[in-house]
C-alpha positions as CSV (number, residue, x, y, z in Angstrom):
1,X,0.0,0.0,0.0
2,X,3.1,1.9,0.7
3,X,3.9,2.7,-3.3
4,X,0.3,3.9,-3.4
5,X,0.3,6.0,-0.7
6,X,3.7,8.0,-2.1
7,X,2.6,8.3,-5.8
8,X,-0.8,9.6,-4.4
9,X,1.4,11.9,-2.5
10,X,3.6,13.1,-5.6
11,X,0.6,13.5,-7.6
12,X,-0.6,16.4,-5.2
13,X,2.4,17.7,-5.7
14,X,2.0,18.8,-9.3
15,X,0.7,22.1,-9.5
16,X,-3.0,22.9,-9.4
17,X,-2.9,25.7,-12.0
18,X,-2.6,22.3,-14.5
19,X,-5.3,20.9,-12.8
20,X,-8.0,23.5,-12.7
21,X,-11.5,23.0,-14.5
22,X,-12.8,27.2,-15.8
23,X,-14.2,29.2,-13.9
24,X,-17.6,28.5,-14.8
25,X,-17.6,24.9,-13.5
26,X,-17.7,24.3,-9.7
27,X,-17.0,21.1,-8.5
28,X,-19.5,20.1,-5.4
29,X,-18.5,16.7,-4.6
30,X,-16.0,14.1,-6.2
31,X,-16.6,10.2,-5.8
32,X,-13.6,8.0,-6.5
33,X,-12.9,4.2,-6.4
34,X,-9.1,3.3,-7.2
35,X,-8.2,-0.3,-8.1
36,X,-4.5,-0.7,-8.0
37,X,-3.0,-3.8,-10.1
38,X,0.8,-3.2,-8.9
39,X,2.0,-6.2,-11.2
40,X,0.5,-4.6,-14.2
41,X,1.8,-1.2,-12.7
42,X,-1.9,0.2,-14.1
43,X,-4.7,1.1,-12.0
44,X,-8.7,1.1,-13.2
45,X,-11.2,2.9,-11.0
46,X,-14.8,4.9,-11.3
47,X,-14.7,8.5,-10.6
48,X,-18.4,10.4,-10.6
49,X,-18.3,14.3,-10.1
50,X,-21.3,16.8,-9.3
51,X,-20.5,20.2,-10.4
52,X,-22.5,23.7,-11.1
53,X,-22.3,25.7,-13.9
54,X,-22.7,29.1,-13.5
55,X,-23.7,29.6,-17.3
56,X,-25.0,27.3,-19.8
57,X,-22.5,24.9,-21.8
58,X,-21.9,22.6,-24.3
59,X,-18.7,20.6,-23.1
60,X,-16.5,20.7,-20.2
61,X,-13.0,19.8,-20.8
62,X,-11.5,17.5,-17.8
63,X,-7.4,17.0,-18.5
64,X,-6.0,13.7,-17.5
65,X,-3.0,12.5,-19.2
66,X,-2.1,8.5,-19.8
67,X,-5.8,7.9,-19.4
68,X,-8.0,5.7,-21.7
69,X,-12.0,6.6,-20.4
70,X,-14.5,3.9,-20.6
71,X,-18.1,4.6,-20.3
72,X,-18.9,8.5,-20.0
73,X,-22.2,9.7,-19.0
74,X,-23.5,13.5,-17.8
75,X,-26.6,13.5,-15.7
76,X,-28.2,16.5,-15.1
77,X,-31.5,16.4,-13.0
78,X,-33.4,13.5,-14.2
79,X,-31.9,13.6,-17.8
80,X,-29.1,11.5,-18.9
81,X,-26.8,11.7,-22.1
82,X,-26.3,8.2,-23.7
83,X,-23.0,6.2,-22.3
84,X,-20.0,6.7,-24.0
């Protein structure tokens, strides 16, 4: 758990100004399930995030880098867009 912990831990350390979703978007709560396979050195999880938006918009762009996304899917009040 040890080599978890520490890459967690550098990860932080990157600077948020990379990090940061616009202005526009506020994130309210994040929900995240990591599943480590340390032989594989890869990792698969589930991560679901509420947000606001302040105005009205068409996409919002979430940077991740090394990452290959399965099933995407925005749900705002009782509508839902089609998985991805």
């Amino acid at each position: 758990m040890k080599p978890l912990l520490i890459a967690l831990l550098v990860l932080t350390a990157v600077p948020a100004y990379a990090q940061r979703l616009p202005d526009t978007v506020i994130p309210a709560h994040y929900d995240l399930t990591v599943e480590p396979d340390l032989a594989k050195a890869t990792f698969s999880g589930r991560e679901a995030i509420d947000v606001t938006l302040k105005t009205p918009s068409k996409a919002i762009v979430l940077n991740a880098a090394e990452i290959t996304f399965g099933d995407v899917q925005i749900v705002a009040g009782a509508r839902r867009s089609p998985r991805r």
